[in-house]
N, CA, C and O atoms as CSV, one atom per row, in Angstrom:
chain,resi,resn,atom,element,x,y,z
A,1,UNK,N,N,-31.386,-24.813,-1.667
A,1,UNK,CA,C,-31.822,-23.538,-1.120
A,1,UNK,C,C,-31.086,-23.287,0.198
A,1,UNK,O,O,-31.139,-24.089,1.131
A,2,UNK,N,N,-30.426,-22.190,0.237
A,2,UNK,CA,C,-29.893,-21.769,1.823
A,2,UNK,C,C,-30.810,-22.110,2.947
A,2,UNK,O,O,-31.958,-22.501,2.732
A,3,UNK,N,N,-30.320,-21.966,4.136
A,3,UNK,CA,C,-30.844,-21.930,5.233
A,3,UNK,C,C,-31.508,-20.643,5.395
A,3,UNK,O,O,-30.996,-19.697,4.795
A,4,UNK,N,N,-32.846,-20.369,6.293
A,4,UNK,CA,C,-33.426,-19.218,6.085
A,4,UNK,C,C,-32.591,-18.356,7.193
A,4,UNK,O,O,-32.296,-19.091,8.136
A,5,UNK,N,N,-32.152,-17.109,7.354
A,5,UNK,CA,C,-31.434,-16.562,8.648
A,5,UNK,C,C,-32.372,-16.065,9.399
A,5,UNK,O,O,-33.444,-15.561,9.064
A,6,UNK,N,N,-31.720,-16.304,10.886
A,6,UNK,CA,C,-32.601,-16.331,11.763
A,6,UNK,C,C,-32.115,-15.315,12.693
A,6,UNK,O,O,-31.381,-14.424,12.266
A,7,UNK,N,N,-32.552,-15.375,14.283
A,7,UNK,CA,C,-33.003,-14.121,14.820
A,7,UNK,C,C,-32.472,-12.774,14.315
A,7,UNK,O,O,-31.241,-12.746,14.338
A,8,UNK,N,N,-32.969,-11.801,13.925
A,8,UNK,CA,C,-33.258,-10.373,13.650
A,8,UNK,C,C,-33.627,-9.515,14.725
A,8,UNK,O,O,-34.403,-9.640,15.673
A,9,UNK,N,N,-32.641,-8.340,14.210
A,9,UNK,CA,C,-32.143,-7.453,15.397
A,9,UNK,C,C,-33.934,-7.407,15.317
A,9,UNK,O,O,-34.685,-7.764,14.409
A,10,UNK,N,N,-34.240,-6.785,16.732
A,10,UNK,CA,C,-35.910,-6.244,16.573
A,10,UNK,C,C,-36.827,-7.301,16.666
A,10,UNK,O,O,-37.969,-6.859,16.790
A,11,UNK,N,N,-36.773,-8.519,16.655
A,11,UNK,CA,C,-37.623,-9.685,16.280
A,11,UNK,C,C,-36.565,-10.596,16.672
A,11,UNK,O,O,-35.806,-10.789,15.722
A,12,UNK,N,N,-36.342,-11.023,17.381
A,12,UNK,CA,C,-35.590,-12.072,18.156
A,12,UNK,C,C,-36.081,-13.251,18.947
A,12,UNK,O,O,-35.382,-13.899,19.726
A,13,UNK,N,N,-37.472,-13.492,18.650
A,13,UNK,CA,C,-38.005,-14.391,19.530
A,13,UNK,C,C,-38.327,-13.704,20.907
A,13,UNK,O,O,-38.319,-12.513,21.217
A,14,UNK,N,N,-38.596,-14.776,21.593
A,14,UNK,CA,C,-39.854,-14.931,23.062
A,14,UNK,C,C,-37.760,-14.045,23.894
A,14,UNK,O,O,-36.616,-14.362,23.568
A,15,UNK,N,N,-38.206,-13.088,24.833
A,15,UNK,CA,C,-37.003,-12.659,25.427
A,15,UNK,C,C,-36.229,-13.758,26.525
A,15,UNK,O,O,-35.237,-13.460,27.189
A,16,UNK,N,N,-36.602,-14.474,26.538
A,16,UNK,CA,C,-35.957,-15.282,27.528
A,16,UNK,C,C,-34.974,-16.468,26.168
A,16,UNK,O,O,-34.008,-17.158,26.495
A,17,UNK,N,N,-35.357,-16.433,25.207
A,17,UNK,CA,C,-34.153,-17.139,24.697
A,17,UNK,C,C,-33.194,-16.550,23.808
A,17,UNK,O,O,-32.276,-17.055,23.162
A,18,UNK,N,N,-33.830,-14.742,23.976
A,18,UNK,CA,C,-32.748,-14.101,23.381
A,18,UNK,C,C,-31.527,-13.768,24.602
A,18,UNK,O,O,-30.306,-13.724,24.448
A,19,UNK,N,N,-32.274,-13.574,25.751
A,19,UNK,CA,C,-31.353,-13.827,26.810
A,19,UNK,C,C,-30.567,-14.863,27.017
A,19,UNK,O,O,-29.485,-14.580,27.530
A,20,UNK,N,N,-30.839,-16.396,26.695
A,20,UNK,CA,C,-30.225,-17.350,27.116
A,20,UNK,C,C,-29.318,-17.343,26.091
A,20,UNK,O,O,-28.186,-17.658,26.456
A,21,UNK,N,N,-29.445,-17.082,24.891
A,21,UNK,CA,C,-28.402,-17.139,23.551
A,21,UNK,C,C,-27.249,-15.490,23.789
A,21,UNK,O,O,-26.275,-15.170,23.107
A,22,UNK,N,N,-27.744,-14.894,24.761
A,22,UNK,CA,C,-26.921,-13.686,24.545
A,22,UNK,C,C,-25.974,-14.417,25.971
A,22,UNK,O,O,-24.747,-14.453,25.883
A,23,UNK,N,N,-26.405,-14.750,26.738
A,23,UNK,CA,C,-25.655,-15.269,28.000
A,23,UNK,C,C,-24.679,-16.904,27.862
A,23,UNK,O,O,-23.890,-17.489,28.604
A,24,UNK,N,N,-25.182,-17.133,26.693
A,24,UNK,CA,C,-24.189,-17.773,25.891
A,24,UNK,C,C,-22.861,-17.507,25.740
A,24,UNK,O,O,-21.918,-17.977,26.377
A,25,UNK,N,N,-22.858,-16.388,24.481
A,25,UNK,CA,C,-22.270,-15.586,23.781
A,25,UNK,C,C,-21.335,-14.619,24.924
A,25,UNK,O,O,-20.161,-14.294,24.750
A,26,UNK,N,N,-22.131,-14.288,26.042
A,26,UNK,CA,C,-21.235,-13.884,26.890
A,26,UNK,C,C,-20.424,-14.454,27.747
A,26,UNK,O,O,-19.669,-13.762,28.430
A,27,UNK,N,N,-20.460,-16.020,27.862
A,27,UNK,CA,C,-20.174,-16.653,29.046
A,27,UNK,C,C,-18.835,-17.464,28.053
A,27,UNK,O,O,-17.861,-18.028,28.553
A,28,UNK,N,N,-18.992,-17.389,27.216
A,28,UNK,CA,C,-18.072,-17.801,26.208
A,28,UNK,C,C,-16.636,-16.476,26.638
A,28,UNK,O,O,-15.576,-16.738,27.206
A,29,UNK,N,N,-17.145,-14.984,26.089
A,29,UNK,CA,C,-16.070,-14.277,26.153
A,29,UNK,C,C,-15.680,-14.018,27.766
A,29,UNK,O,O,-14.618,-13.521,28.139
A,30,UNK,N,N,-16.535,-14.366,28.450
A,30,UNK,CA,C,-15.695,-14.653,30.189
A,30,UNK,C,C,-15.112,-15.522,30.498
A,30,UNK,O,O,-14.189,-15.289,31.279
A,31,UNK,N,N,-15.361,-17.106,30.009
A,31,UNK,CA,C,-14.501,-18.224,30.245
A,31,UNK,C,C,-12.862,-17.445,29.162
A,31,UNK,O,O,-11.671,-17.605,29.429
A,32,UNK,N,N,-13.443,-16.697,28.056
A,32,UNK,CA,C,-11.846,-16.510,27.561
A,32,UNK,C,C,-10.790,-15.325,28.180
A,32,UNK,O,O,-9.702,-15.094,27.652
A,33,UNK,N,N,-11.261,-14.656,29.316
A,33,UNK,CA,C,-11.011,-13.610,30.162
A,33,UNK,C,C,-11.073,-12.428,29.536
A,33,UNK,O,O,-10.250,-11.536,29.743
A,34,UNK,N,N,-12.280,-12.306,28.533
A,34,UNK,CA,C,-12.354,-11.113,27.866
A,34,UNK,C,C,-13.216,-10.196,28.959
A,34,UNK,O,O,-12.711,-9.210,29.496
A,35,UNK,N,N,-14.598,-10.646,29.228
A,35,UNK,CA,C,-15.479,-9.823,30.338
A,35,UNK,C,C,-15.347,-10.659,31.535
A,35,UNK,O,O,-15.115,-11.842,31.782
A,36,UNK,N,N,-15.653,-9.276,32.363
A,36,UNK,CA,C,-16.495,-10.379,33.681
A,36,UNK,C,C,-17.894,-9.873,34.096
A,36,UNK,O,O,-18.752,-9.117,33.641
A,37,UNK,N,N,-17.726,-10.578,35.072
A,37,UNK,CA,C,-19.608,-11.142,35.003
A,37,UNK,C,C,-20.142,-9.415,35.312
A,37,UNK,O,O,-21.204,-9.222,34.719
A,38,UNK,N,N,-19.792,-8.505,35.870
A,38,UNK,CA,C,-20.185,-7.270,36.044
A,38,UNK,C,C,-20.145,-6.621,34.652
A,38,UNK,O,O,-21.186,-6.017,34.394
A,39,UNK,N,N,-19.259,-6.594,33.740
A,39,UNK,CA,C,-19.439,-6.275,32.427
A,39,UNK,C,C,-20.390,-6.938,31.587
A,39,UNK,O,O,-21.082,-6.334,30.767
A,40,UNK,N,N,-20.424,-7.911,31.741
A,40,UNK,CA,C,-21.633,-9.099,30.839
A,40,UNK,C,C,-23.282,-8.081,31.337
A,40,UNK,O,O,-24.109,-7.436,30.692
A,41,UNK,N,N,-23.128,-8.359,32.522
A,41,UNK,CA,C,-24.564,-7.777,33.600
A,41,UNK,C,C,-24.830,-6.232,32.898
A,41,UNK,O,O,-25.953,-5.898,32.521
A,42,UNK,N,N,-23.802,-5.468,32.796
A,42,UNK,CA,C,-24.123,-3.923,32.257
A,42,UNK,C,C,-24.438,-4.009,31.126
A,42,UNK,O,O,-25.412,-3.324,30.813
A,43,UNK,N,N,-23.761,-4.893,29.982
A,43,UNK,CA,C,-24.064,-4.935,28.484
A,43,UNK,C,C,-25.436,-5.348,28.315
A,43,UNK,O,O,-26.146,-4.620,27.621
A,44,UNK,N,N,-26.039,-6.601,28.931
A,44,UNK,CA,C,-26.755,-7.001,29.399
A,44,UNK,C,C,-28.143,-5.955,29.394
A,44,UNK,O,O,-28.992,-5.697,28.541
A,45,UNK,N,N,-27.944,-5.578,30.569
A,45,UNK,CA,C,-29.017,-4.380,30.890
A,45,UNK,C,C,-29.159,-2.893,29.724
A,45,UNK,O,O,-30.177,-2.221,29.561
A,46,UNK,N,N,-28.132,-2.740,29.207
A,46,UNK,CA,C,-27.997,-1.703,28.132
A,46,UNK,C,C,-29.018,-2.381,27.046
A,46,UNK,O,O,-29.987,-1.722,26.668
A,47,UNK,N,N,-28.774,-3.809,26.508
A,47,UNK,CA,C,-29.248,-3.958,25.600
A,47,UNK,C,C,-30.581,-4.063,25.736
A,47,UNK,O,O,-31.313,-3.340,25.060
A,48,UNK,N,N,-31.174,-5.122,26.770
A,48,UNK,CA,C,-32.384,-4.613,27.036
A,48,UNK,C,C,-33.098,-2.794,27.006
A,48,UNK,O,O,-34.176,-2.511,26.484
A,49,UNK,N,N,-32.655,-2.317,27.335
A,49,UNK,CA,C,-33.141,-1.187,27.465
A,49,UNK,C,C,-33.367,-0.331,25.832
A,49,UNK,O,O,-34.338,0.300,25.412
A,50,UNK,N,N,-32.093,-0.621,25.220
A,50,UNK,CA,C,-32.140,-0.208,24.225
A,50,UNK,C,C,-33.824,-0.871,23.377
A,50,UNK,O,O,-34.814,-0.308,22.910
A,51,UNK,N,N,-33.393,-2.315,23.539
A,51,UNK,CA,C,-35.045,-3.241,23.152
A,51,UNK,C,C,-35.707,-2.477,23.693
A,51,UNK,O,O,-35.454,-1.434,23.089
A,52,UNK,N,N,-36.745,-2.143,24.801
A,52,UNK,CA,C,-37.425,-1.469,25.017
A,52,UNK,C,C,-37.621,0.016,24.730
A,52,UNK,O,O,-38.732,0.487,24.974
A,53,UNK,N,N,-36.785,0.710,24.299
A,53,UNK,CA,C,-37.040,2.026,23.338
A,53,UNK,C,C,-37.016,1.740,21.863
A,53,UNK,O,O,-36.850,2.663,21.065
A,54,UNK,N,N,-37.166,0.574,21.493
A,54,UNK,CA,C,-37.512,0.259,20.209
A,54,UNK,C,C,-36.000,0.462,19.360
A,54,UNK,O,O,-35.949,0.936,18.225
A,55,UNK,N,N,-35.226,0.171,19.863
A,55,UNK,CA,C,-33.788,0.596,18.976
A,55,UNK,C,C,-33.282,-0.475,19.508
A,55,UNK,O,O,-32.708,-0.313,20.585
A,56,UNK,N,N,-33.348,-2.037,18.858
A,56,UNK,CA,C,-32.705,-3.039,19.508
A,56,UNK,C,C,-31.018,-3.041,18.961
A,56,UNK,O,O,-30.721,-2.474,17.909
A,57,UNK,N,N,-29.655,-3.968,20.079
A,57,UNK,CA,C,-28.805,-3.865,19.557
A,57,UNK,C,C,-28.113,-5.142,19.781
A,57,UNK,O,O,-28.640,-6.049,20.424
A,58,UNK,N,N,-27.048,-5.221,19.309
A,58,UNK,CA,C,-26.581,-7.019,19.757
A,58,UNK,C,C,-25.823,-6.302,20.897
A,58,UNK,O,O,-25.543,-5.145,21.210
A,59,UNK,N,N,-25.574,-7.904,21.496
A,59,UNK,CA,C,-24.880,-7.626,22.581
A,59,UNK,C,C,-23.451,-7.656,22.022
A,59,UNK,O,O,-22.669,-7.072,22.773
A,60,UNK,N,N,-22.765,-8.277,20.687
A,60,UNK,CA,C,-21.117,-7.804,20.701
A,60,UNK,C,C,-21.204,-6.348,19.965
A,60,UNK,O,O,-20.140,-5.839,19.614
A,61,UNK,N,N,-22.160,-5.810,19.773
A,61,UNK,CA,C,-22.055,-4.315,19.217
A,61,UNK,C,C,-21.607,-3.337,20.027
A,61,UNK,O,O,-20.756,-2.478,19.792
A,62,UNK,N,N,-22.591,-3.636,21.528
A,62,UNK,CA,C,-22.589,-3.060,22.396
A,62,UNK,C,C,-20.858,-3.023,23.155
A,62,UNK,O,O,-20.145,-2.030,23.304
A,63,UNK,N,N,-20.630,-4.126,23.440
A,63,UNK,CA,C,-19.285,-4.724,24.274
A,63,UNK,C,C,-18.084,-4.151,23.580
A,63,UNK,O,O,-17.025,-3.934,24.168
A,64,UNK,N,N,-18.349,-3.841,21.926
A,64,UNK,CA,C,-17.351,-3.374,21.120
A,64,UNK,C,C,-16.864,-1.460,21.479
A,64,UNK,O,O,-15.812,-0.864,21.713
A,65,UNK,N,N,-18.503,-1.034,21.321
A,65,UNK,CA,C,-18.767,-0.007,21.471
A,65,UNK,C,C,-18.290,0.659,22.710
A,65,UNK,O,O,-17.557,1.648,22.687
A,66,UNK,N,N,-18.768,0.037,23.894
A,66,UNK,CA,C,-17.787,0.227,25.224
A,66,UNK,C,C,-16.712,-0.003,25.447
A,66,UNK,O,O,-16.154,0.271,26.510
A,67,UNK,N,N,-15.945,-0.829,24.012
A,67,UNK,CA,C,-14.354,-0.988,24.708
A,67,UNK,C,C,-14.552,-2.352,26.002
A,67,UNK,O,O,-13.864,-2.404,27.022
A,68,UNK,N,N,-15.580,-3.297,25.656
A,68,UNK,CA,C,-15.554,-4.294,26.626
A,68,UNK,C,C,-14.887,-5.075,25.981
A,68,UNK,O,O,-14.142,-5.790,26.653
A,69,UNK,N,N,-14.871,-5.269,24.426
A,69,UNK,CA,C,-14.460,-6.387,23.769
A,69,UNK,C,C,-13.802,-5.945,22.567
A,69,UNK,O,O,-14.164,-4.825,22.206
A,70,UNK,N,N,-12.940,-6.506,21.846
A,70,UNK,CA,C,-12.978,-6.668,20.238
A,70,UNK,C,C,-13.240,-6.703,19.124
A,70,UNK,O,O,-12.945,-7.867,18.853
A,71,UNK,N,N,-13.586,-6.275,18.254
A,71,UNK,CA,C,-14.450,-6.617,16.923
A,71,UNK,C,C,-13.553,-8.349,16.845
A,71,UNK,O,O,-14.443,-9.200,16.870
A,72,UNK,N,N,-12.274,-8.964,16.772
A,72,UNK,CA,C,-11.965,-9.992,16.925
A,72,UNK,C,C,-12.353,-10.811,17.841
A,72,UNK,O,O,-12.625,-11.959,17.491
A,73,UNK,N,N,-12.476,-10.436,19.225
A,73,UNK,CA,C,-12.871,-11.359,20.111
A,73,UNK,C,C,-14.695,-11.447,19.922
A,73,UNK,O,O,-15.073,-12.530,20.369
A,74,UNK,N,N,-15.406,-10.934,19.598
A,74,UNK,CA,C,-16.841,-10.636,19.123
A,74,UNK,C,C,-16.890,-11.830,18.188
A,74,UNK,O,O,-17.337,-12.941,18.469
A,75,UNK,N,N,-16.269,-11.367,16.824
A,75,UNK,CA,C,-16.203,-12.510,15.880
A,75,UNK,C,C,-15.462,-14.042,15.798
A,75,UNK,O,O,-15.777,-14.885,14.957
A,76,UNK,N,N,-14.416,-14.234,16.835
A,76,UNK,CA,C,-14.110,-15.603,17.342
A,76,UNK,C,C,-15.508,-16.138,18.430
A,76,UNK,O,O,-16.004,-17.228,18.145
A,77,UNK,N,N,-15.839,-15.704,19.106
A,77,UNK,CA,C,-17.132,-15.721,19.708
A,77,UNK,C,C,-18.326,-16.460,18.765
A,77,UNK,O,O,-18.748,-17.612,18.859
A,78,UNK,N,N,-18.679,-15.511,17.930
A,78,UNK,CA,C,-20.007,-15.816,16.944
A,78,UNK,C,C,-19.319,-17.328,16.148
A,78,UNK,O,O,-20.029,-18.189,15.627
A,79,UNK,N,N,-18.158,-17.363,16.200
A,79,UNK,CA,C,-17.073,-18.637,15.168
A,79,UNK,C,C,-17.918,-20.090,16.214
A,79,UNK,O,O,-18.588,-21.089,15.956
A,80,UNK,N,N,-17.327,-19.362,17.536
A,80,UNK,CA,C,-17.831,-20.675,18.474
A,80,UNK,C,C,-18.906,-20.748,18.616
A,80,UNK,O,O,-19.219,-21.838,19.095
A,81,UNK,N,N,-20.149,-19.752,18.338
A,81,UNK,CA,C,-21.188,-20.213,18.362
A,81,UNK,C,C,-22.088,-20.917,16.872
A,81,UNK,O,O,-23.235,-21.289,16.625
A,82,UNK,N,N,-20.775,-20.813,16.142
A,82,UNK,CA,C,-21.570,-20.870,14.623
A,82,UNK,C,C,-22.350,-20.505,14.170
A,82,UNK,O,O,-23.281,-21.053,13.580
A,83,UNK,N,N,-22.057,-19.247,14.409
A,83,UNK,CA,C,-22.600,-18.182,13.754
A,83,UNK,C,C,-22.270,-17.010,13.249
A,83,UNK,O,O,-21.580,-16.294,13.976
A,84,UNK,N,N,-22.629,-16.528,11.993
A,84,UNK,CA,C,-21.961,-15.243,11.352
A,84,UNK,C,C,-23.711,-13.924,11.558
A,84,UNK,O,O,-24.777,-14.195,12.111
A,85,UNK,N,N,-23.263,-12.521,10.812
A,85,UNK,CA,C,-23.874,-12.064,10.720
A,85,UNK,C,C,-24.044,-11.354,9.416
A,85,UNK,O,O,-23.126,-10.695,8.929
A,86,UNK,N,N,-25.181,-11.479,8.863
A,86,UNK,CA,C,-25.605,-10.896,7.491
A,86,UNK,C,C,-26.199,-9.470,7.780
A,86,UNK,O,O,-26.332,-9.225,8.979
A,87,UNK,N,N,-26.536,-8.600,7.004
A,87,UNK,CA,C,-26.905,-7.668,7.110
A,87,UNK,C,C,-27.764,-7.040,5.962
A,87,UNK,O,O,-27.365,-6.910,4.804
A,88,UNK,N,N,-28.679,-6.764,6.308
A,88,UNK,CA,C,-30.023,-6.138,4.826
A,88,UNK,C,C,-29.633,-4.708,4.403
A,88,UNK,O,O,-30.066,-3.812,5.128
A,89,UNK,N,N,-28.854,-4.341,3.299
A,89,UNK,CA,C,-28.605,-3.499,2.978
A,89,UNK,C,C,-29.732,-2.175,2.805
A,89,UNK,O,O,-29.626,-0.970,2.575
A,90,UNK,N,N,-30.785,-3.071,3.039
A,90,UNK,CA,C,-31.933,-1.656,2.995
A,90,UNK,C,C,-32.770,-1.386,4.276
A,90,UNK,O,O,-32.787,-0.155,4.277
A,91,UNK,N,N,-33.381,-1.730,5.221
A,91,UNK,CA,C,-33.607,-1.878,6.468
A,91,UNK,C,C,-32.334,-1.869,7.547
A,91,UNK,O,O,-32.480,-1.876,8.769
A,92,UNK,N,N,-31.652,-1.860,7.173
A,92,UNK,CA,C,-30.553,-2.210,7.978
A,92,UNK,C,C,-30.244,-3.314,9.254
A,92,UNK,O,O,-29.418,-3.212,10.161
A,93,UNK,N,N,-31.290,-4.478,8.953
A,93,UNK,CA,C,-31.751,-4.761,9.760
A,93,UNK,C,C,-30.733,-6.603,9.895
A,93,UNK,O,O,-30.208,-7.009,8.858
A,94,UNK,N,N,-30.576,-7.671,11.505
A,94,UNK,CA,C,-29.334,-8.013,11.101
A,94,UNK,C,C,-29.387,-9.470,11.503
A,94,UNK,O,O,-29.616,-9.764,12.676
A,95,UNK,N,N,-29.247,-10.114,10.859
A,95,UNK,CA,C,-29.515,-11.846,11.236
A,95,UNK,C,C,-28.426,-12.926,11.200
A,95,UNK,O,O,-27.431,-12.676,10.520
A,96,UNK,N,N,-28.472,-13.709,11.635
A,96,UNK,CA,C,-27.279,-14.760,11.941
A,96,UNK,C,C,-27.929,-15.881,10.983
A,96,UNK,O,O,-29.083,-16.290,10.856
A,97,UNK,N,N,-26.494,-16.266,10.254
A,97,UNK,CA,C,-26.596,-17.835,9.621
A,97,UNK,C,C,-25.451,-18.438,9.758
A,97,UNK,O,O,-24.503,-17.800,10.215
A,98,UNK,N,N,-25.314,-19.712,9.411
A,98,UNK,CA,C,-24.082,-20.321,9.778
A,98,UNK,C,C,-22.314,-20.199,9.174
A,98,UNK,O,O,-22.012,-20.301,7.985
A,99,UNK,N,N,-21.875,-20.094,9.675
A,99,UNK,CA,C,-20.149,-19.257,9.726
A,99,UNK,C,C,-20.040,-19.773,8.197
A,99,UNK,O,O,-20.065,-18.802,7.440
A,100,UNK,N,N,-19.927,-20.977,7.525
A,100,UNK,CA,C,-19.824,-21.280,6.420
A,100,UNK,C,C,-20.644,-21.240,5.337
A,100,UNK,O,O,-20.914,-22.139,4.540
A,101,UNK,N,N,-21.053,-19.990,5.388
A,101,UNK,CA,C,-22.126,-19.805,4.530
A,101,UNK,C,C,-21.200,-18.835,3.096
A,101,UNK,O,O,-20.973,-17.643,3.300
A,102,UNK,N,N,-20.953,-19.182,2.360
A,102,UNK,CA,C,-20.499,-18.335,1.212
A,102,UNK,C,C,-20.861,-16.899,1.294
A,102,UNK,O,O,-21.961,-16.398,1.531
A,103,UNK,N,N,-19.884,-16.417,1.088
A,103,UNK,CA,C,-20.154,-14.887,0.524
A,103,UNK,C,C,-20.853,-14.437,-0.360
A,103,UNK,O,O,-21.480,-13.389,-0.206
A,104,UNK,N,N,-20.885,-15.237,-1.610
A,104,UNK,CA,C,-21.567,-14.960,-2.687
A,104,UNK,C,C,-23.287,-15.421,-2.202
A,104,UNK,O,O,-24.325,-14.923,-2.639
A,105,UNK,N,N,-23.132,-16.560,-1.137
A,105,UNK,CA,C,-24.691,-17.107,-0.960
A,105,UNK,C,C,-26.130,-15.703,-0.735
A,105,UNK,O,O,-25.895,-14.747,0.003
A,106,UNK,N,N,-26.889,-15.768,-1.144
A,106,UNK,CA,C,-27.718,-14.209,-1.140
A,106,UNK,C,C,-28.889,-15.126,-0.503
A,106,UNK,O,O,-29.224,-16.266,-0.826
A,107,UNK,N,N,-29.468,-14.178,0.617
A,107,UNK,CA,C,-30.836,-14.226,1.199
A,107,UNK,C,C,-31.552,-12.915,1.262
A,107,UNK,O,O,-31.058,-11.813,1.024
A,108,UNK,N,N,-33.070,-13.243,1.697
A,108,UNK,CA,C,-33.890,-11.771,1.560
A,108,UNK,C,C,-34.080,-12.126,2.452
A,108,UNK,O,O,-34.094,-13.217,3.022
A,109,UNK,N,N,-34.379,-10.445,2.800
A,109,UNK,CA,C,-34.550,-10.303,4.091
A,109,UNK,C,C,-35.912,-10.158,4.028
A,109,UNK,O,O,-36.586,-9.681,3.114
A,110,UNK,N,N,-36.473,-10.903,5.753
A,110,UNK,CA,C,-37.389,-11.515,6.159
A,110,UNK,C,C,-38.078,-10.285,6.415
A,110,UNK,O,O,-39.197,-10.511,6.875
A,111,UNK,N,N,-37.826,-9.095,6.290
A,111,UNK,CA,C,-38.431,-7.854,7.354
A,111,UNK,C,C,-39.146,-7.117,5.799
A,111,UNK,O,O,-40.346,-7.208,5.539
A,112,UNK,N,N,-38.282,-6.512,5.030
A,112,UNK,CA,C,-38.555,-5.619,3.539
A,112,UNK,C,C,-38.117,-6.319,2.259
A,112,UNK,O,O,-38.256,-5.789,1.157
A,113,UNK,N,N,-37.470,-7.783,2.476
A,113,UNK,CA,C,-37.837,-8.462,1.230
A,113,UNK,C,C,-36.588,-8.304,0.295
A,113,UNK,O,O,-36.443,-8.953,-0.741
A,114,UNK,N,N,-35.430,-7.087,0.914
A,114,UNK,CA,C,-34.556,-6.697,0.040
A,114,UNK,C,C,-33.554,-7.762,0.504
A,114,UNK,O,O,-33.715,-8.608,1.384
A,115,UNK,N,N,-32.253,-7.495,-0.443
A,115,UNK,CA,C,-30.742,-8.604,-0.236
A,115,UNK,C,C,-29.867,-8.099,0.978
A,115,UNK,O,O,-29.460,-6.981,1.295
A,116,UNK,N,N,-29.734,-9.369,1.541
A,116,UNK,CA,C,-28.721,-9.290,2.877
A,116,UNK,C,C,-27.507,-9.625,2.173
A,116,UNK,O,O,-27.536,-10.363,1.188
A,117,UNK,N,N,-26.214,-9.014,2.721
A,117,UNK,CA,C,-25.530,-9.199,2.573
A,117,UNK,C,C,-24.323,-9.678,3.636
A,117,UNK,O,O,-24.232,-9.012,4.668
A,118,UNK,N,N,-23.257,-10.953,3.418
A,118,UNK,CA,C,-22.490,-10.819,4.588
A,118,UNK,C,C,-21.268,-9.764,4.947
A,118,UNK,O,O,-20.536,-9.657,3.963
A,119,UNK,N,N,-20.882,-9.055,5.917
A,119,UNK,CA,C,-20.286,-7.910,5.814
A,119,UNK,C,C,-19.356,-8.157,5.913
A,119,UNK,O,O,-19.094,-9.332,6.172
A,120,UNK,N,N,-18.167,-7.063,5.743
A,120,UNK,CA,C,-16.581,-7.478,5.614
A,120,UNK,C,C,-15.979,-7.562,6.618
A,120,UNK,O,O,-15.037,-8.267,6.979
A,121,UNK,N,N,-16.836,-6.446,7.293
A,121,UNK,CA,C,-16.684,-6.605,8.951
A,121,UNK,C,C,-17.625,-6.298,9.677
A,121,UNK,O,O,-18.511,-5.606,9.176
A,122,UNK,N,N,-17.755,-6.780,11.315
A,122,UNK,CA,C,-18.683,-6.355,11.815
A,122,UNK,C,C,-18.387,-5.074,12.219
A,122,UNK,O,O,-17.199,-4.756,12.275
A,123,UNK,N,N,-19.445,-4.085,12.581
A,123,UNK,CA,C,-19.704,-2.602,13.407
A,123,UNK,C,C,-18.320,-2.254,12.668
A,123,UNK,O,O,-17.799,-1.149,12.822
């Protein structure tokens, strides 16, 4: 049986370790001179905010979206953290499992029960 995928956009756990896993993820693309710490801090605060109007977002969505980062440097990122992202074709809703997880491998999603799929690309 697969691994079950874990944090989901919207449902991410207690906020302090979605923070510590996003300050991860960011401290990674600053040691590679992609952001600096004033860009990390704005993405940062965007995403929170977005969480709190109920429209949660990742933080390489965001960084992409602003032209902070890459869809490549995003996804070498998630590589080093070992982690990929699946996506529930019906909720739209978006969870991480591990980088070597087959394409063909199928999970339901934890939210409406329907098939995640891994995408071809991110955003």
């Amino acid at each position: 049986m697969p691994p079950a995928p874990d944090r989901p956009d919207g449902d991410q756990g207690p906020p302090e370790k979605r923070r510590a896993e996003d300050n991860v993820f960011g401290q990674i693309l600053m040691e590679r001179g992609v952001l600096a710490k004033a860009d990390l801090d704005r993405a940062l605060r965007e995403q929170h905010e977005a969480a709190q109007r109920g429209a949660p977002r990742r933080l390489g969505q965001i960084l992409v979206a602003r032209g902070m980062a890459t869809i490549e440097q995003v996804e070498s990122a998630l590589d080093h953290q070992r982690k990929r992202i699946v996506i529930c074709e019906h909720c739209i809703a978006q969870f991480n499992v591990p980088p070597d997880t087959p394409p063909e491998e199928e999970f339901s999603c934890p939210r409406c029960g329907r098939r995640l799929r891994i995408p071809d690309r991110l955003y």
